[in-house]
C-alpha positions as a Python dict, from the first residue, in 0.01 Angstrom:
ca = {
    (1, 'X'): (0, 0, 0),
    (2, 'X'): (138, 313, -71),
    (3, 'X'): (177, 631, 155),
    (4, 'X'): (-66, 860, 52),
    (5, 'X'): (-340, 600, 28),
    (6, 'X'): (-210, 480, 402),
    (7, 'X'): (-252, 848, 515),
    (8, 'X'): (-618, 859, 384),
    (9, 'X'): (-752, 533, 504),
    (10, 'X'): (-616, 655, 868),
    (11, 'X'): (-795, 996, 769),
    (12, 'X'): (-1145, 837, 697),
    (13, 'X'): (-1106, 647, 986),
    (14, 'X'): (-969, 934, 1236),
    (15, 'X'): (-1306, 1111, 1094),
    (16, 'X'): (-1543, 815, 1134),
    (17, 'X'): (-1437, 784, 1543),
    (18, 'X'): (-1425, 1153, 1570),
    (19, 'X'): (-1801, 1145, 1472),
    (20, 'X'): (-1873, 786, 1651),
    (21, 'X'): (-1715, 884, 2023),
    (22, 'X'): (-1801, 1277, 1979),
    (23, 'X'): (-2179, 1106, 2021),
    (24, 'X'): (-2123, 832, 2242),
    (25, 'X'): (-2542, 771, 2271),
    (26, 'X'): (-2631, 781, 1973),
    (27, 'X'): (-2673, 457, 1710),
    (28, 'X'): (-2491, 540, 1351),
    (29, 'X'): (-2596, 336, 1051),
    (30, 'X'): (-2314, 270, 770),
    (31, 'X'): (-2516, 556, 572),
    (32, 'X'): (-2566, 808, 876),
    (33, 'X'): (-2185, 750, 964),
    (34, 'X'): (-2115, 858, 630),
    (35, 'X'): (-2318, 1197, 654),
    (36, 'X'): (-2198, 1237, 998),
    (37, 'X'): (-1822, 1224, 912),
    (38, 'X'): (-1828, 1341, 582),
    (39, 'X'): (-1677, 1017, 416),
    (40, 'X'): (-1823, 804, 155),
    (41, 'X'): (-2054, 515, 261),
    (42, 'X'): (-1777, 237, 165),
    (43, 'X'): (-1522, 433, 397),
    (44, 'X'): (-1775, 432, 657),
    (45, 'X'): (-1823, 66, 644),
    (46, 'X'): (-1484, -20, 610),
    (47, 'X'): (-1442, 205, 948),
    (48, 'X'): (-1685, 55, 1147),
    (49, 'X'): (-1554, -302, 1072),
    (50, 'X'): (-1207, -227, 1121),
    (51, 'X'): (-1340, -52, 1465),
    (52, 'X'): (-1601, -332, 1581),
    (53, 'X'): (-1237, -600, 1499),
    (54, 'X'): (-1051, -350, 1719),
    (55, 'X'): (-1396, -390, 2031),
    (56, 'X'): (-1390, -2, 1999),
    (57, 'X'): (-1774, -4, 1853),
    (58, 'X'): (-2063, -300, 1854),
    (59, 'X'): (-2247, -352, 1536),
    (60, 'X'): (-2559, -497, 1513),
    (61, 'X'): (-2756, -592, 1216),
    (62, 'X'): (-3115, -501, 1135),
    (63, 'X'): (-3230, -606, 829),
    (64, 'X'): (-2941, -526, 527),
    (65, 'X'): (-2854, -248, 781),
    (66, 'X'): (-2553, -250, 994),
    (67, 'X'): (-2566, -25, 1315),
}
């Protein structure tokens, strides 16, 4: 992987917990995440997964929807 792309997978991700933990109550889909952080919904998902590996975040699935 190369440096710059590196840099802006931590960036999406450094924006996805900045908008996860700065509202510790409240439920974030993939799609609300997104809007929230101002990433695209694939960096969003990509986030969360890498964050519920890491036990920083719980998902739970309703439907096709992951919150």
């Amino acid at each position: 992987m190369s440096y710059i792309s590196n840099m802006l997978e931590k960036y999406t991700l450094i924006k996805a917990m900045r908008a996860i933990f700065g509202e510790p109550n409240r439920e974030f889909s993939v799609r609300g995440l997104a809007q929230a952080a101002k990433i695209s919904p694939g960096a969003s998902g990509s986030a969360l997964h890498y964050m519920a590996g890491a036990k920083m975040v719980s998902l739970k699935v309703i439907g096709r929807s992951h919150q």
